[in-house]
N, C-alpha and C positions, 0 to 999 in steps of 0.2 A: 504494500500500500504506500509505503513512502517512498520506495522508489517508483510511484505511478506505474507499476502494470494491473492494478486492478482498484476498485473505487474501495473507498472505505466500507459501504452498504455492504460488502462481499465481504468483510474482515471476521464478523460472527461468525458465520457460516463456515469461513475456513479454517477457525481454531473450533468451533466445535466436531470438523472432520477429522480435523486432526488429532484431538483427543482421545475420538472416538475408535480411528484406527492404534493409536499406537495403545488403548487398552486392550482390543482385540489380540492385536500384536504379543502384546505383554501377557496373555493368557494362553494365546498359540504354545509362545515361549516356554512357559513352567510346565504346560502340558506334557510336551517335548522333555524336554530337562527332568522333571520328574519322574523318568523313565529309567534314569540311570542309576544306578546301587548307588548312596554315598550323598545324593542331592542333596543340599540343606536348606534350598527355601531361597537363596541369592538370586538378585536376577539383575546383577550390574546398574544398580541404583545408583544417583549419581549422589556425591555426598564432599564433604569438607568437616577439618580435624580428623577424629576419630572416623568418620566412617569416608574417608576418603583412603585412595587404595593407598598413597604414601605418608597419609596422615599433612597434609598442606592444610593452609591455616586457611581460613572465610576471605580473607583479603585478597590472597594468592588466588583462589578457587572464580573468584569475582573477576577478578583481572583476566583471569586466563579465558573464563566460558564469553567474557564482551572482547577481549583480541580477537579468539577464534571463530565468534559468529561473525566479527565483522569481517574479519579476512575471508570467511565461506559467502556472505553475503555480496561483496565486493566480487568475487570470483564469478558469483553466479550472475550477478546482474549482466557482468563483462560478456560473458560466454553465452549470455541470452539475449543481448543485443543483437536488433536487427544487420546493424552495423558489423557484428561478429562472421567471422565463416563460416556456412552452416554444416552441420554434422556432429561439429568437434565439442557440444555444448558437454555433452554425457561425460568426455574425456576429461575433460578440463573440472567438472566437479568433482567427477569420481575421485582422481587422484588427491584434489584438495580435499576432501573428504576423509579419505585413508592418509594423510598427512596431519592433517586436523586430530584424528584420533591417535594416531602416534606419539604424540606431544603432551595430549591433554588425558589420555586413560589413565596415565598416571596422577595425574592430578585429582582429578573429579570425575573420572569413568568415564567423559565425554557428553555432554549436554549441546550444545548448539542450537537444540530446538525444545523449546518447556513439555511438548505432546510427548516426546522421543523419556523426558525427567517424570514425567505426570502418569504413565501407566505400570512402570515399576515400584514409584514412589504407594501408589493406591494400594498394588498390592503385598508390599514388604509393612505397609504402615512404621509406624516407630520412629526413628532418625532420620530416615528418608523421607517419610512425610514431613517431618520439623522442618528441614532443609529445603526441600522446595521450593519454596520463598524467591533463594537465589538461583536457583535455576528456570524461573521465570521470569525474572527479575534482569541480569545477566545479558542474555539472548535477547531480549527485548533492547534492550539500552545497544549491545554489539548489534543489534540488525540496519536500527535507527543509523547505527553511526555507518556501519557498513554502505546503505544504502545510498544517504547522506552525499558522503566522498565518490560513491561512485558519479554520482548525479553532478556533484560540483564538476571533477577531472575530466569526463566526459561527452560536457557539452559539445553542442554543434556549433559551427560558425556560422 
């Protein structure tokens, strides 16, 4: 929405699908995973202090998920421009994506999108729902700025 490819009236609509799928998702998941001897109920909920996978502090975990929404965002806007060469959109997220997650699993398990934090968080309940907060919180503020830069740097003449 704020990088103008779609109205704001559309914005409900697209975080309640989003939600919707990544609980789906997140129930797919334990389903699956429950399968295996040893399971304990985890489902890569995204977290900071104690329940982040290296123990990083709420400041760090902040910082990291608004750099790297904004760098995915930035990414995608670029690679979805009309402007862009077409085909290469897929390639050019995916890898920012798997780069994204390289950096930041250690961190915070990887957030970038609050739907992707909000379907694990529901069903682990406990610290992971406490934390939430900044996993919506985060992404929102990195998408904005993402967007943001992309729109300034990219004007047309």
């Amino acid at each position: 929405m704020v990088g103008r490819r779609f109205k704001s009236s559309e914005l409900p609509h697209y975080i309640i699908a989003q939600v919707i799928g990544a609980i789906l998702a997140t129930l797919l998941i334990r389903t699956i995973a429950s399968g295996a001897e040893g399971f304990s109920g985890g489902l890569a909920s995204n977290g900071f202090g104690e329940h982040s996978p290296h123990h990083y502090n709420m400041m760090t975990a902040f910082v990291i998920e608004i750099a790297m929404t904004a760098m995915f965002l930035f990414i995608i806007m670029g690679a979805t421009d009309k402007r862009a060469p077409a085909g290469l959109a897929p390639l050019a997220i995916g890898f920012t994506l798997t780069l994204i997650h390289m950096i930041s699993i250690p961190v915070t398990n990887t957030s970038v999108n609050p739907a992707r934090s909000t379907g694990p968080a529901l069903l682990e309940g406990g610290i992971a729902l406490d934390q939430l907060w900044l996993f919506w919180l985060a992404p929102i503020v990195g998408a904005i700025i993402g967007a943001l830069l992309y729109n300034y740097v990219s004007k047309e003449d």
